[in-house]
C-alpha positions as CSV (number, residue, x, y, z in Angstrom):
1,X,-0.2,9.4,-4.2
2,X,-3.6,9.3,-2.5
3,X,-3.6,5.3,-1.4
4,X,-7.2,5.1,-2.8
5,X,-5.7,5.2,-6.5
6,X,-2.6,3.3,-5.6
7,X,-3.0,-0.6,-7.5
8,X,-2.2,-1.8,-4.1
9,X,-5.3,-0.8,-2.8
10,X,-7.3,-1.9,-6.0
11,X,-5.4,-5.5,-5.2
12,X,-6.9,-5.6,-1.8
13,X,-10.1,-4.6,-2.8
14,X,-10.1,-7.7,-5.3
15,X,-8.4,-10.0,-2.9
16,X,-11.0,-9.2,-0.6
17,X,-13.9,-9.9,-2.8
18,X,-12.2,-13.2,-3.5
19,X,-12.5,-14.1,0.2
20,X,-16.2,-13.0,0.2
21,X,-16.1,-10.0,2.2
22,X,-18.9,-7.7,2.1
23,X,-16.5,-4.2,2.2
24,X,-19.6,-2.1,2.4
25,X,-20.3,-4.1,6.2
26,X,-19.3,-2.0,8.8
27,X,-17.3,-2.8,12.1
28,X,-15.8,-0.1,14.9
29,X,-12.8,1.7,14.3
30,X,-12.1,3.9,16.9
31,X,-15.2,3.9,18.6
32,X,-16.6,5.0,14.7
33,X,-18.3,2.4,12.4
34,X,-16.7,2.3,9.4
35,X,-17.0,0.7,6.3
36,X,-14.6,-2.6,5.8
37,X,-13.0,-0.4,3.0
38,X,-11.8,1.7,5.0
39,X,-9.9,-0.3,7.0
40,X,-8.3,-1.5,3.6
41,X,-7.6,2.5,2.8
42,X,-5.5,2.4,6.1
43,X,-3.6,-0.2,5.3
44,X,-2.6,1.0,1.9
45,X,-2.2,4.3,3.5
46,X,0.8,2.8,5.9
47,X,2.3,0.5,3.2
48,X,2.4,3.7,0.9
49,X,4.2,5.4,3.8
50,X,6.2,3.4,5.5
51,X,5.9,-0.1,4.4
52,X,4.6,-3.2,6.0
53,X,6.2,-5.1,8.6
54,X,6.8,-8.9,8.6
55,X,3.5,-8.6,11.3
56,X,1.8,-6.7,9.5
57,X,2.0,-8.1,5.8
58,X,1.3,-11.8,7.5
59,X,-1.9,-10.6,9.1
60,X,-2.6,-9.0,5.9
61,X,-2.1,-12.3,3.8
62,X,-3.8,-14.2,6.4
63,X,-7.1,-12.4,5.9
64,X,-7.0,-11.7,1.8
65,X,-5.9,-15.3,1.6
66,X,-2.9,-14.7,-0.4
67,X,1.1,-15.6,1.0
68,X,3.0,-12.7,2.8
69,X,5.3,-12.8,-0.4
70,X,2.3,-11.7,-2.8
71,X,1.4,-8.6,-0.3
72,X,5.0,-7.7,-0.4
73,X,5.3,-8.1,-4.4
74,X,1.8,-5.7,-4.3
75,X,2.8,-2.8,-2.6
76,X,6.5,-2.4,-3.5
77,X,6.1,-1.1,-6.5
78,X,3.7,1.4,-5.1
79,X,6.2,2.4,-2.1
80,X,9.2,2.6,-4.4
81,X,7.4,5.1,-6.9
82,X,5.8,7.0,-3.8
83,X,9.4,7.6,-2.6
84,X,11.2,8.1,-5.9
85,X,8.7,10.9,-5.8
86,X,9.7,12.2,-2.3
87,X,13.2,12.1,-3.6
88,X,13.2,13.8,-7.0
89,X,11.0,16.6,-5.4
90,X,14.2,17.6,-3.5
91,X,16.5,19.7,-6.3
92,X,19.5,18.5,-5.3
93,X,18.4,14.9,-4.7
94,X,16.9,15.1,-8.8
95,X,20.4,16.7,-9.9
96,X,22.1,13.9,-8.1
97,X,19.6,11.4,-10.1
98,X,19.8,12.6,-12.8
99,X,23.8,12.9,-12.6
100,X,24.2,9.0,-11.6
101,X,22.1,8.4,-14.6
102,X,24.6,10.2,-17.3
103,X,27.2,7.6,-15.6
104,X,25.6,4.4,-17.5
C-alpha cells in the first residue's frame, strides 16, 4: 500500500488541519525543504512498515493533539492489512490461511 492512500495518512492530514497547520509550509528535512506533508508521508510510511514505537506514537499525539491511544487505534488497521498482504502473497503462508480457516 502506498502510505499516501492509507486512511492513516488521511487521519493525520485532518488532525493536522485541526491543529492549524499550514502542510503546504515548508521546513528542512535533510538539508531539503520539504513540504509539512511530507513529513506526515514519512510517518505513515514507518507505521505502515514497521509500526510506531511508544516514542514515536507520543510525539505523534503530542503534535496532532490527539492521545497516543488514538494514533495507535489509526494505523493498526492499516499495518494489519499491509502485513496480511505480505503474508498471503507467500503460497504456503495463503494455504496455511486458508487451511486454519476451514477449522472454524
Amino acid at each position: 500500500m502506498n502510505p499516501k492512500d492509507s486512511r492513516f495518512y488521511r487521519w493525520m492530514l485532518h488532525h493536522a488541519r485541526l491543529m492549524g497547520w499550514d502542510l503546504n509550509e515548508t521546513e528542512q528535512m535533510g538539508g531539503v525543504n520539504s513540504p509539512r506533508s511530507r513529513f506526515l508521508l514519512m510517518w505513515a510510511a514507518i507505521a505502515l512498515s514497521e509500526g510506531l514505537t511508544t516514542e514515536q506514537t507520543a510525539q505523534l499525539a503530542k503534535g496532532l493533539g490527539v492521545s497516543p491511544d488514538e494514533v495507535t487505534a489509526a494505523y493498526a488497521p492499516d499495518l494489519r492489512q499491509e502485513a496480511m498482504g505480505e503474508i498471503l502473497s507467500n503460497p504456503d503462508l495463503a494455504s496455511l490461511d486458508k487451511a486454519l480457516d476451514e477449522l472454524n
